[in-house]
C-alpha positions in Angstrom: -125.5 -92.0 -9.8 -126.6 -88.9 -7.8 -122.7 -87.8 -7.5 -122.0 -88.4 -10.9 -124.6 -86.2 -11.9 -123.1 -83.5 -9.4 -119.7 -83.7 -10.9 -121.2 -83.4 -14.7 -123.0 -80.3 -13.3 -120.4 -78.6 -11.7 -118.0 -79.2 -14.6 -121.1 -78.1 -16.9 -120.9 -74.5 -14.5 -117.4 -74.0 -14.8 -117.5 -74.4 -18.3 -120.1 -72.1 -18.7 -118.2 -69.1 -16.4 -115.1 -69.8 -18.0 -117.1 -69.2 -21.2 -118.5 -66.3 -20.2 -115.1 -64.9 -19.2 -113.9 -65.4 -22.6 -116.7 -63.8 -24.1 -116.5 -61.0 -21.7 -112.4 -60.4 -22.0 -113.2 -59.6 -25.9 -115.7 -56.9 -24.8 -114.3 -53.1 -25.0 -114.3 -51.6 -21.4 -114.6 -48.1 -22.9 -117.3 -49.4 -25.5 -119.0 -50.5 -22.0 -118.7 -47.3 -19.8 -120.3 -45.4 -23.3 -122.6 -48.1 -23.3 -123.9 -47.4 -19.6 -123.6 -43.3 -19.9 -126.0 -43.3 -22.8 -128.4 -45.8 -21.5 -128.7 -43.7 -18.1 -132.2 -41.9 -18.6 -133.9 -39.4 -16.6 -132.4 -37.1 -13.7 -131.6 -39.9 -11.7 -129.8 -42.9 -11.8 -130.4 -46.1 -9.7 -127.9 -49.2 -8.7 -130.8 -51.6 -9.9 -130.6 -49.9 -13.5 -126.9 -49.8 -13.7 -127.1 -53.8 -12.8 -129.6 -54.5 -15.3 -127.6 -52.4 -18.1 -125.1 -55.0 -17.4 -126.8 -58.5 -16.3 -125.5 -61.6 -18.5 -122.1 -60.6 -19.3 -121.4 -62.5 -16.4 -119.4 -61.9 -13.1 -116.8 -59.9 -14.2 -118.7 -56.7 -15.1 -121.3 -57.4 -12.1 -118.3 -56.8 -10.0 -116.6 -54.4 -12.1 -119.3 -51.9 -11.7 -119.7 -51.0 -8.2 -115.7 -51.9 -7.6 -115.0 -49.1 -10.4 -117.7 -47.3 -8.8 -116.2 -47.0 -5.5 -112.8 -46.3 -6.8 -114.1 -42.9 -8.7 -115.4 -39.7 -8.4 -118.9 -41.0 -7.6 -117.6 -43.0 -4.9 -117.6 -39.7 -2.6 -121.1 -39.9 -2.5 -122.1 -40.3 1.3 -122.9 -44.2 1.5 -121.5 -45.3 -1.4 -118.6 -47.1 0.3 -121.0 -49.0 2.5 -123.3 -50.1 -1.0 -120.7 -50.7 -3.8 -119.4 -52.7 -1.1 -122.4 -54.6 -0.1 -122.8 -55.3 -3.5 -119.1 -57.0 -4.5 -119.9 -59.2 -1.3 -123.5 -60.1 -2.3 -122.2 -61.0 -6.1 -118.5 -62.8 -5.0 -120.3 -64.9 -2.7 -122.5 -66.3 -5.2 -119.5 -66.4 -7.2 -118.8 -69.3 -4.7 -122.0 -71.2 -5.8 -122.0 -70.9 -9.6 -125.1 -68.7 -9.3 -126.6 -68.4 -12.9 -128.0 -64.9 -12.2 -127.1 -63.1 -9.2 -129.4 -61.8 -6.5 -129.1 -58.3 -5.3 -131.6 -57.0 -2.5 -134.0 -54.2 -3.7 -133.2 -51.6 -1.1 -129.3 -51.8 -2.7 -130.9 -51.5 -6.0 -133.0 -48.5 -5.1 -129.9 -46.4 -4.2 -129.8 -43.3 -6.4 -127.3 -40.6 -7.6 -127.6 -38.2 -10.7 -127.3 -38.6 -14.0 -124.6 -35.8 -13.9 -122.3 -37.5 -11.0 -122.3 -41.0 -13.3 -121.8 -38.7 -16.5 -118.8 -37.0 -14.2 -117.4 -40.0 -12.8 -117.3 -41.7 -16.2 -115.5 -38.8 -17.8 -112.7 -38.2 -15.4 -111.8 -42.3 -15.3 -112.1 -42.4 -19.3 -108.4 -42.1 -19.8 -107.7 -45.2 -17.2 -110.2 -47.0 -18.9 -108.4 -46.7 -22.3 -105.2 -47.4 -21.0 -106.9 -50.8 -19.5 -108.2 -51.7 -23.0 -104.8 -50.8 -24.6 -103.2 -52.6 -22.6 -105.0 -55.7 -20.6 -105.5 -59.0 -22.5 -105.5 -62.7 -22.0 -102.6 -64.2 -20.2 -101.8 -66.0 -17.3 -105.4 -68.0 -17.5 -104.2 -70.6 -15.0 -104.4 -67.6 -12.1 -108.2 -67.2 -12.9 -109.9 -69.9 -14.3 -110.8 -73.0 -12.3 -110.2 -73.1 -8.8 -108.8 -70.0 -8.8 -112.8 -68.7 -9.3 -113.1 -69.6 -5.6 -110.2 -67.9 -4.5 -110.8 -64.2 -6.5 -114.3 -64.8 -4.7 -112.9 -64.6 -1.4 -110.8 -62.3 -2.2 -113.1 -60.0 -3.3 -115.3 -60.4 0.1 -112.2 -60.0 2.3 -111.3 -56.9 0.7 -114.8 -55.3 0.7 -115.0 -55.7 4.4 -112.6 -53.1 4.5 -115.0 -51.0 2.5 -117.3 -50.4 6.0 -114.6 -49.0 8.6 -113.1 -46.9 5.5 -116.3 -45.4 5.0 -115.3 -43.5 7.8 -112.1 -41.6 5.6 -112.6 -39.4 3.0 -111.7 -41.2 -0.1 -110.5 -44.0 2.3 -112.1 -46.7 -0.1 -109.9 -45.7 -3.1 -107.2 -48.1 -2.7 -109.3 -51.2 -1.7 -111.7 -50.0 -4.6 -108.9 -50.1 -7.1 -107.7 -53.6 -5.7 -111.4 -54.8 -6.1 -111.6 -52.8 -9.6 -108.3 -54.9 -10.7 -109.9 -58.1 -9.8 -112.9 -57.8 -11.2 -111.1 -56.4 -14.7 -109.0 -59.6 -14.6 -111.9 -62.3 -14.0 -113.5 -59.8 -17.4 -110.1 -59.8 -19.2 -108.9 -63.2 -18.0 -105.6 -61.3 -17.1 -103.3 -62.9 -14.5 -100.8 -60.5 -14.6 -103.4 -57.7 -13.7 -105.1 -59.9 -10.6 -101.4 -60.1 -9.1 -101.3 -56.4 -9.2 -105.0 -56.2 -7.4 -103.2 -58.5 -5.3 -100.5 -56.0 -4.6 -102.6 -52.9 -4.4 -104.6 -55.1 -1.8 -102.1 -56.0 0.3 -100.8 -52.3 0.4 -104.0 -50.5 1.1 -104.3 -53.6 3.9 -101.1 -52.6 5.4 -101.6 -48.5 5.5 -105.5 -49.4 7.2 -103.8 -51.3 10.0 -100.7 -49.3 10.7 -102.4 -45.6 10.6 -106.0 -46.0 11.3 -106.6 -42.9 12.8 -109.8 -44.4 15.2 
């Protein structure tokens, strides 16, 4: 009786992410930067705020937040690496559990930059965020929906691992950022085709870390 109920649960969850990816893939991911750019109030900007500008669009945009975040301008910021990465790991490993709303510790949320850097970094990635919206859409579904929830999860964790000896290279999180920023647009989007080429972009910045890390 007891694992019955289990199964209906679990299928009840998956339902419910899948849903939420659907709804999320017909957001506009310019529509959501502008979103976040005008909310963004006083002199200073916290993680916490940013989150909460975002919570209950589900995963996707959790993720694709600090991912995007460390693959920018802003991402310079000293200790930035070390949070947006914290942060992916924190929210992909409750990926693994079906969490309904994602826990984030309050000393990550406290973190703080400007106003100005977030209005910067938005500004110079605007164009790449068009050319996402122009041209990312559902297809390929079977490569993230399902089980495949629990392997983008992992992913996501093994790639922001990298995020804490990179922090020791200038702009040395870009590539794993845009591999995580890839990842998380396709679990949004519901794209396969873009989640092979995080894959790819993964798997590169992997390779280059390994054969010419300089410590």
């Amino acid at each position: 009786m007891s694992t019955t109920a289990t199964q209906a649960e679990q299928e009840k969850d998956t339902r419910q992410s899948d849903q939420e990816a659907t709804n999320n893939g017909n957001e506009n991911l310019e529509g959501l930067a502008n979103e976040i750019k005008e909310k963004a109030n006083g002199d200073e900007t916290t993680v916490g705020e940013l989150l909460e500008m975002i919570d209950g669009r589900g995963f996707g945009p959790l993720i694709l937040l600090p991912a995007f975040i460390s693959a920018s301008p802003i991402g310079a910021i000293p200790g930035m690496s070390i949070v947006t990465g914290l942060l992916i790991i924190i929210i992909a490993v409750q990926m693994l559990f079906r969490s309904g709303h994602p826990w984030v510790p309050q000393r990550l949320k406290e973190f703080s930059f400007s106003k100005d850097r977030l209005e910067y970094g938005i500004e110079k990635t605007l164009p790449y965020i068009r050319f996402v919206d122009k041209y990312v859409y559902e297809r390929w579904t079977f490569l993230v929906v399902g089980p495949m929830h629990y392997v983008v999860a992992l992913l996501l964790i093994a790639i922001s691992f990298t995020y804490f000896p990179l922090a020791l290279v200038p702009f040395g999180v870009l590539l794993p950022g845009l591999a995580n920023t890839l990842l998380a647009v396709a679990i949004t989007v519901r794209d396969g085709l873009v989640l092979t080429l995080g894959l790819l972009v993964g798997s590169i910045g992997s390779y280059i870390m390994v054969a010419y890390w300089p410590f």
